[in-house]
Structure formats: structure tokens, C-alpha cells
MIMI-470333 format. One record per residue (C-alpha): x, y, z. Coordinates in Angstrom, 1 decimal. Layout:
# residues N
- xx,yy,zz
- X,Y,Z
...
# end
This chain:
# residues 380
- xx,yy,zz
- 0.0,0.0,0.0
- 1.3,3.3,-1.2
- 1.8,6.4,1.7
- -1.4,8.2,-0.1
- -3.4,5.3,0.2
- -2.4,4.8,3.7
- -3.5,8.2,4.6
- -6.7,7.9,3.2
- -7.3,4.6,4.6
- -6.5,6.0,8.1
- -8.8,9.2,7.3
- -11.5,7.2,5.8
- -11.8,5.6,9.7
- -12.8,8.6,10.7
- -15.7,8.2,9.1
- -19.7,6.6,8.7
- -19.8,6.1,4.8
- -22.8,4.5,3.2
- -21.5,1.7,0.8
- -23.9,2.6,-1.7
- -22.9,6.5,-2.7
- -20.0,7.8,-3.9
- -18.9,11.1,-2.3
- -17.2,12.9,-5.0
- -18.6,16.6,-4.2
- -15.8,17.9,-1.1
- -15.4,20.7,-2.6
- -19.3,21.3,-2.7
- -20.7,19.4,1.1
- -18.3,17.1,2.5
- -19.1,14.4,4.8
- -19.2,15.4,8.6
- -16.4,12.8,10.3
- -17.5,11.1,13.4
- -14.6,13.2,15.5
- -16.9,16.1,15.0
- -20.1,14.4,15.9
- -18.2,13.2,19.2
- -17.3,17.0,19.9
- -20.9,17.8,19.4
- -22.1,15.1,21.9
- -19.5,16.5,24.7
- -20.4,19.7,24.1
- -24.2,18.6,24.8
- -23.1,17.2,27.8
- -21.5,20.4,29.1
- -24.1,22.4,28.0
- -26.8,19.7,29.9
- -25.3,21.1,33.1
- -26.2,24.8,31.9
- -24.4,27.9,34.0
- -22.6,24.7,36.3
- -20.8,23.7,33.2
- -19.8,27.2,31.0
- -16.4,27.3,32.0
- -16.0,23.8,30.5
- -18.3,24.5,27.4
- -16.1,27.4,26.9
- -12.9,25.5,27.3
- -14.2,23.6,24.5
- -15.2,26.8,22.3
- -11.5,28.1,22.7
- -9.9,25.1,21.9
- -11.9,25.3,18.4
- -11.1,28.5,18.0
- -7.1,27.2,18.6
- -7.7,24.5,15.9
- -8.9,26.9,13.8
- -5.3,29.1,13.9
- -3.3,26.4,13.7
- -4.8,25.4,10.3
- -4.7,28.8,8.6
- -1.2,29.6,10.9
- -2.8,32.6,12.3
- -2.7,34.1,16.0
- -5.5,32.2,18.2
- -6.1,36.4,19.1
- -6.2,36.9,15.2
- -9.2,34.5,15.1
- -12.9,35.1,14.6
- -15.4,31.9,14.6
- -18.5,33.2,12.7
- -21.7,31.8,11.0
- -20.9,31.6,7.5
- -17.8,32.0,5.4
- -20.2,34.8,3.9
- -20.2,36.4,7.1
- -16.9,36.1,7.7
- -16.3,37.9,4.2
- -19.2,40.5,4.3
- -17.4,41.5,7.7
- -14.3,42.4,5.8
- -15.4,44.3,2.9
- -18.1,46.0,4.8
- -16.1,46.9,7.8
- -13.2,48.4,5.7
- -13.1,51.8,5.7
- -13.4,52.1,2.0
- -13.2,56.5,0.1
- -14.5,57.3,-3.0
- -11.9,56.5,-6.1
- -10.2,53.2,-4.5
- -10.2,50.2,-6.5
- -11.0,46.5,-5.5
- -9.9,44.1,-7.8
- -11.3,40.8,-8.2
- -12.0,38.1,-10.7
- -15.3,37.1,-13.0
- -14.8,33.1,-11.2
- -15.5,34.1,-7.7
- -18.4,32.1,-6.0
- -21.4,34.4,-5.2
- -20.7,34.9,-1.7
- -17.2,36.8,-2.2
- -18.7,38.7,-5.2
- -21.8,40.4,-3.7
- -20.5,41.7,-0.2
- -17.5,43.4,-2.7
- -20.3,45.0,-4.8
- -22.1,46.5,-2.1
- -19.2,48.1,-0.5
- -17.9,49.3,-3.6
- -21.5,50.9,-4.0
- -21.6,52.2,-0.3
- -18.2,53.6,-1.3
- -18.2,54.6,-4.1
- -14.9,52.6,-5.0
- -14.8,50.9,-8.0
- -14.8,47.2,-8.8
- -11.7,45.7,-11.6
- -13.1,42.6,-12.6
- -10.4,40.1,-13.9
- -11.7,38.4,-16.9
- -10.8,34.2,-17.2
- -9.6,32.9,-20.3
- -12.1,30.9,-22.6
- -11.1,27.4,-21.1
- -11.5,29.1,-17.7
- -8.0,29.0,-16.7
- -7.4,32.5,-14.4
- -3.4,32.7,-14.7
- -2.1,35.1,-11.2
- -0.2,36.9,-14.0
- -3.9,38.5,-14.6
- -4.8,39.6,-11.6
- -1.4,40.8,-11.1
- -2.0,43.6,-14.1
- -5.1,44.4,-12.4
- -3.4,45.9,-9.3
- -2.5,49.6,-9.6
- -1.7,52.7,-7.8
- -5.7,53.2,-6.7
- -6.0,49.5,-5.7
- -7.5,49.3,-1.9
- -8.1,45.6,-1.5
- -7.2,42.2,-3.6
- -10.5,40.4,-3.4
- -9.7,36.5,-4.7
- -10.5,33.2,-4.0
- -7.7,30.8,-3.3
- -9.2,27.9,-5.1
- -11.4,28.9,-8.1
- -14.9,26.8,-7.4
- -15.5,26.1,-11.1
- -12.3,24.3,-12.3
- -9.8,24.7,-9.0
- -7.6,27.1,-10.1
- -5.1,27.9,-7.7
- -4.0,31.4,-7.0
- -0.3,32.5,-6.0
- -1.6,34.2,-2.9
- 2.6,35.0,-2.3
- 2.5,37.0,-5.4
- -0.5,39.0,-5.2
- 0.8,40.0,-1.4
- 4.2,41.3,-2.7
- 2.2,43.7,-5.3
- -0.7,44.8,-2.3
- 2.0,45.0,-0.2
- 4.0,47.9,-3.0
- 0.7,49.7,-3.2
- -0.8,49.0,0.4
- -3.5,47.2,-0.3
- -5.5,44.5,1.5
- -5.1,40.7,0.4
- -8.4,39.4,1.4
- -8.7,35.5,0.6
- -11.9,33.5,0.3
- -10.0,30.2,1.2
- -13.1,27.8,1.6
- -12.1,25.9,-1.4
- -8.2,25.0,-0.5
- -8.8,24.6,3.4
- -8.4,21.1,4.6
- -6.8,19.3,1.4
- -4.4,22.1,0.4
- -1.5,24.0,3.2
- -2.4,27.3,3.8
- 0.2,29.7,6.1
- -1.6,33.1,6.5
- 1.5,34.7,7.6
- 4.0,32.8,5.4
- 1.9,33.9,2.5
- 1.6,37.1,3.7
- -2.6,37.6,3.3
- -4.4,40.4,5.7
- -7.5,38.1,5.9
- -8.7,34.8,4.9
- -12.4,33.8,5.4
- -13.8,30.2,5.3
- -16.5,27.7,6.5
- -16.3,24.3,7.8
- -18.0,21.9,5.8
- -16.2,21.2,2.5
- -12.9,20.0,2.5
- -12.6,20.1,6.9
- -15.3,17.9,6.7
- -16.8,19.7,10.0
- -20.8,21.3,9.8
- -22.3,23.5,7.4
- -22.9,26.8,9.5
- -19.8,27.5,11.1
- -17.2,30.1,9.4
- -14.1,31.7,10.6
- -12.4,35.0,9.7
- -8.5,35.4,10.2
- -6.4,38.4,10.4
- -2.9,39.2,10.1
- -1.8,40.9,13.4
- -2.9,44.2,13.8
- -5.4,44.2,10.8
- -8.8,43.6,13.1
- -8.7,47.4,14.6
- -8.8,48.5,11.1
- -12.1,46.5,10.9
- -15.1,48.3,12.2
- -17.6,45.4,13.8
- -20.8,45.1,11.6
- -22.9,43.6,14.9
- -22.2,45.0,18.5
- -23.0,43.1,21.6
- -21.4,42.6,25.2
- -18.1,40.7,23.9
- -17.6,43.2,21.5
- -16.5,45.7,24.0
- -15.5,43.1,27.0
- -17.8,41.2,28.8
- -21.4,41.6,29.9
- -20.0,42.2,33.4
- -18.5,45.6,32.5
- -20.5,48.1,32.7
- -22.2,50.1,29.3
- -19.4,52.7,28.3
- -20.8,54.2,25.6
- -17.2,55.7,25.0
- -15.5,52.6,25.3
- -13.9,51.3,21.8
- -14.3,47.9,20.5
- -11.5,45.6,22.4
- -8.4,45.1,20.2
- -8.2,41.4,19.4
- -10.7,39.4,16.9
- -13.4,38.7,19.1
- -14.2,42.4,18.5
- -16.2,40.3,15.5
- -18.2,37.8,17.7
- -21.1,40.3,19.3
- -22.7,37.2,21.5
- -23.5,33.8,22.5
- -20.8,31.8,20.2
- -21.7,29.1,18.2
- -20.8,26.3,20.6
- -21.6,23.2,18.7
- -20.7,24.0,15.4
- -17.5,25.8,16.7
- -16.3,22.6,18.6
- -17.2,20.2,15.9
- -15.3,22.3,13.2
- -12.4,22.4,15.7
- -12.8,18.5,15.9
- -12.6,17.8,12.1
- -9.6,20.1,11.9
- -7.5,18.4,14.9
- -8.1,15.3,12.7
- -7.4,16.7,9.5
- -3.7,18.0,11.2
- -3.1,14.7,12.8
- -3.1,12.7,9.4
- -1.2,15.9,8.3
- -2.4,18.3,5.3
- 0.2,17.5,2.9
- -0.4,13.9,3.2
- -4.5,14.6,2.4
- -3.3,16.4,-0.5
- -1.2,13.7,-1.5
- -3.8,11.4,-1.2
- -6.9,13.3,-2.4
- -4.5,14.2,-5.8
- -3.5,10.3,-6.0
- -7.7,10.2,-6.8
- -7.6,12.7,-8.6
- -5.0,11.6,-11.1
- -7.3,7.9,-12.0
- -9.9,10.3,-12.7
- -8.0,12.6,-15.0
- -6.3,9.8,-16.7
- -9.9,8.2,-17.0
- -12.0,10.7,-18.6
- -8.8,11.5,-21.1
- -8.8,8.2,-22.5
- -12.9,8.5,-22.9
- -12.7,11.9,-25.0
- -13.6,14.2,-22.8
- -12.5,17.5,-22.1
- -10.5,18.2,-18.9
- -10.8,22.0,-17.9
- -7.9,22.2,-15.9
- -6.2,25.0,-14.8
- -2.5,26.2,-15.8
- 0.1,24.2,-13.6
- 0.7,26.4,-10.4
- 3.0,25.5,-6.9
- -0.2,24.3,-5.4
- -2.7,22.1,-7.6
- -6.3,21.5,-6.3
- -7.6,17.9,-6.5
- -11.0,19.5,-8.0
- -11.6,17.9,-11.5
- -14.2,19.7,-13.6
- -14.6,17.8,-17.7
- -16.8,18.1,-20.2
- -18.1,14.9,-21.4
- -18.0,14.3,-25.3
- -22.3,13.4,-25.2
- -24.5,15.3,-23.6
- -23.8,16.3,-20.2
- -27.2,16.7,-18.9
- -27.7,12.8,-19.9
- -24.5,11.9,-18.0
- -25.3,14.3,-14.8
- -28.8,12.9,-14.7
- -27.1,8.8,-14.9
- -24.4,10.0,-12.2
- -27.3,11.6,-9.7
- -29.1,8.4,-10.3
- -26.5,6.1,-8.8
- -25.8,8.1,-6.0
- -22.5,9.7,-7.0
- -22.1,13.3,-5.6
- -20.5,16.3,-8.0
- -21.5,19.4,-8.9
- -22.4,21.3,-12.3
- -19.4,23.8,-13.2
- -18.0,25.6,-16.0
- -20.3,23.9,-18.4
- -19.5,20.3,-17.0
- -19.6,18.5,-14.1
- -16.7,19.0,-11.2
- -15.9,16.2,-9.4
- -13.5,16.9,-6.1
- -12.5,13.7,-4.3
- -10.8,13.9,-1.3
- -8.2,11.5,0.5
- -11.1,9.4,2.7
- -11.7,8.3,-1.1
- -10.8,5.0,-2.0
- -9.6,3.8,-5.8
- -12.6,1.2,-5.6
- -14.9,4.3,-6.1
- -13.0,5.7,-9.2
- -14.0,2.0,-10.9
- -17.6,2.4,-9.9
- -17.1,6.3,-11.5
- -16.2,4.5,-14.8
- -18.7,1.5,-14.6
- -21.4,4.3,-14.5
- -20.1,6.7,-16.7
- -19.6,4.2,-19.4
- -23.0,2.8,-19.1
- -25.2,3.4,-22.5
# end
């Protein structure tokens, strides 16, 4: 057995599969792993107890939140846990202190959810949105968004990992040009975290926003928002509440200034189960190690690439980069609503992208499941 395929198997024990589906959408809803459910159940049990047990429910919550920073290599202090990778993003772009004239500069791939928030700051603003345009075959070369960055640019709004065809973005890069212009690198990193490395501070990004339940295989609901140090005073909080400012034993200062540190961005009760169970997922993720996921998820990838090539079909993959994405998006040579509809059928997860279907297996998946791909997707 190969190192990849020993790191899946020992991921793939982390979790309650049903023989009968094939889970090739990570990148889309990824399985929840039975270490977060288990985090969920203690969490319960603490929260059973109610106001006898908050110092250990909250001993739990931080823990998460120290999961969470050790996976993106941020500051624990640096660390928000919020609803939504949405949220975490509409936090950013509407809490900038944006003037009339600057420029954010983003690219025509980006999911909705790190496209809108930019629009509607831009509007509040009266900035001005540079929209990077993909090439036909939907490759987005960093050499393009690099162009894009000028004298007037205020923020760098990307995604990491492109959702249509996983395009991967020199995040290194686009920090040295923000950095010659001062600009904000703000990264919607939902598609990379868990089965790509990520080093915030290595990479040199201001803030990088994500949610739990693709690739970390934790619950939907939970997000996160990370900041380089000293970036969150420069944030003004969209909701206010008691932890904004301290504690709700301090008394109401209406003078008193958001506190320093991240939590400036959680306003009240935090989001104890979904916190812990993300926090879960991650500890297991870093104990099998993230380049060894990547290793394994791309060792799936690579049957399926070499697969669909020898049936004809067109593989929209991106322009080799440092980093490469396990996400697989093809265009089938018949018709792909036919070969959608025969996939859906036998209970193999993708999604529809770029035209074609994107298929994003991760390292819990097993080579047995590329065969069943094939069976199906050869089937008249």
C-alpha cells in the first residue's frame, strides 16, 4: 500500500460512509467525520449542566477556536469563529473603511458569496470594482490579476481555489504587489482549506475567510475570519453586543472602543456546537497531516484525470501552479445533462461547473470508487 493510500485509509476511519454513494462533491458538502459528531455530543453534555458547566463549554469553544489558527497559521487572538464563510467575508469588505476612487480588484470566477458583499461596499463607497476576466477554457493565470493591481487599488479580493475548475491562485505574489501599493489581500480560502497548506503569515494575506463543511469535513454553519496581526482594529464590527466591547460584566461605556483582538467580530452567545465540531474535524485533518490529504486526495484525482482522457472528454484544468487542487471539472463528449442525470441516479455526488460536471474527491476516497465512476459513466 502506497503512503497516499495509507492516509486515506486512516482518514476514511474517521468516518460513517454509506457503501452505496459515492462522495465525490468535497469541494461542494463534504461528509461530517465522526470526530466532530463526538465534539458535538461532549459539548451537549456540558451544555446539559447549563451555567454549572460554561467554564468547560467554553474551554471547549476556545480550543476550536485554537484548531482553527493552527490550520490557517494565524494568531489564536487573530481568530474570529462566525456563521458563515459569507459572514466572515461580508465582515471584511463592509467593515473596511473604504473613500471614493479606490479600486477593488477581483476576478469574474468568484463564488457568489465573495462577489456580492465586494459590490455592495464598492456601491456604499463609491470605490470601483476591476473585474479580472478568465480565459475561454477558464484557466485565471495570477499573472492576470497581477495587471489588475495599480496605484488606486484598496483591496485584492480572490479566492484561493477557483470553485468552477480549482484554479489555484499564487496568494505569495499577489501579497508582494498589495504590499508595494498597500492594499489588503483578502482570501476566500473555503475551497483549499483542509486538502491544500495554507500559512496566512508565510503567504503574507491580511484576511482569509472560510467555513467548515467542504474540504474540513466539519458542519455547514460555522465560518471563521482570520487576520494578520494588527489588521482587526482597522475592521469596524458590523454587529455589536457585550463581547464586543469586554464582557457583559463591564459596565455600558458608551465611549469605550471595541476591544483590540478578533473577538471584536463575535457580538454574543458563540456558536458552541458547530464551533467545537469544526475544531474536531480540523484536529483530525492535522493529525493525518495536510500534505499527506493532499497527496492522497491528488492520488484520486490523477485515475480520474487519466480516465476521462482516454474517454474523449474535455478536462478543464487550470495552468500548472505551486499548489494544484484535487478539484476535477470535464466536459463529457455526449451530452452532459444525460451523464449528470445517470451520475445523480446512482448516487454519485459532484457538482455542475463551468459547463460540465466538477468532481473533487478527497483522501477518505478510495480507488474502488473511481471503478464504480467509470462503470457508471460508461454505461449506455
Amino acid at each position: 500500500m502506497s503512503t497516499a493510500q495509507s492516509v486515506g485509509e486512516q482518514f476514511r476511519s474517521d468516518f460513517a460512509i454509506d457503501r452505496d454513494v459515492v462522495l465525490f462533491n468535497n469541494a461542494g458538502v463534504a461528509p461530517m467525520c465522526l470526530s466532530a459528531e463526538a465534539a458535538i455530543q461532549k459539548m451537549s453534555q456540558h451544555l446539559r449542566r447549563g451555567w454549572f458547566d460554561l467554564d468547560g463549554a467554553f474551554r471547549q469553544y476556545e480550543q476550536a477556536r485554537a484548531s482553527f489558527s493552527r490550520l490557517i497559521g494565524a494568531r489564536p487572538e487573530d481568530v474570529s469563529l462566525m456563521q458563515t464563510c459569507a459572514a466572515a467575508i461580508s465582515q471584511v469588505a463592509l467593515g473596511l473603511h473604504l473613500r471614493p476612487g479606490d479600486e477593488i480588484v477581483t476576478t469574474d470566477q468568484e463564488y457568489p458569496s465573495n462577489a456580492y458583499p465586494w459590490h455592495v461596499a464598492a456601491q456604499r463607497a463609491s470605490a470601483l470594482i476591476r473585474v479580472v476576466k478568465s480565459e475561454p477554457d477558464f484557466s485565471l493565470p495570477t499573472e492576470s490579476v497581477l495587471a489588475a493591481i495599480g496605484p488606486q487599488t484598496r483591496v485584492v479580493a480572490v479566492s484561493w481555489v477557483q470553485y468552477q475548475t480549482g484554479a489555484v491562485l499564487d496568494l505569495a505574489a499577489l501579497s508582494q504587489a498589495c504590499r508595494r501599493v498597500g492594499a489588503w489581500l483578502v482570501v476566500d480560502a473555503i475551497q483549499g482549506l483542509g486538502v491544500l497548506p495554507f500559512d496566512l503569515l508565510a503567504m503574507g494575506v491580511d484576511a482569509v475567510c472560510g467555513g467548515s463543511h467542504k474540504w474540513l469535513c466539519g458542519p455547514l454553519g460555522q465560518g471563521v475570519l482570520a487576520l494578520a496581526p494588527g489588521r482587526a482594529t482597522e475592521l469596524q464590527p458590523l454587529l455589536h453586543g457585550a463581547m464586543t466591547y469586554g464582557t457583559p460584566e463591564e459596565a455600558v461605556d458608551p465611549r469605550r472602543s471595541p476591544r483590540p483582538d478578533a473577538k471584536r467580530f463575535e457580538p454574543g452567545s458563540p456558536p458552541l456546537l458547530s464551533a467545537v465540531a469544526a475544531g474536531a474535524s480540523i484536529d483530525r485533518l492535522l493529525s493525518c497531516g495536510i500534505d499527506n490529504l493532499h497527496q492522497a486526495a491528488l492520488s484520486i484525482s490523477d485515475r480520474l484525470i487519466t480516465g476521462l482522457a482516454t474517454r474523449g472528454a474535455q478536462l478543464l484544468l487550470p495552468v500548472k501552479s505551486a499548489l494544484r487542487s484535487p478539484i476535477v471539472t470535464f466536459v463529457p463528449r455526449g451530452d452532459v445533462s444525460v451523464v449528470a442525470a445517470r451520475l445523480a441516479a446512482n448516487k454519485v455526488a459532484f457538482a455542475r461547473r463551468a459547463g460540465g460536471i466538477r468532481l473533487a474527491p478527497h483522501a477518505f476516497n478510495q480507488p474502488s470508487e473511481v471503478e464504480r465512476f467509470f462503470a457508471i459513466f460508461d454505461a449506455a
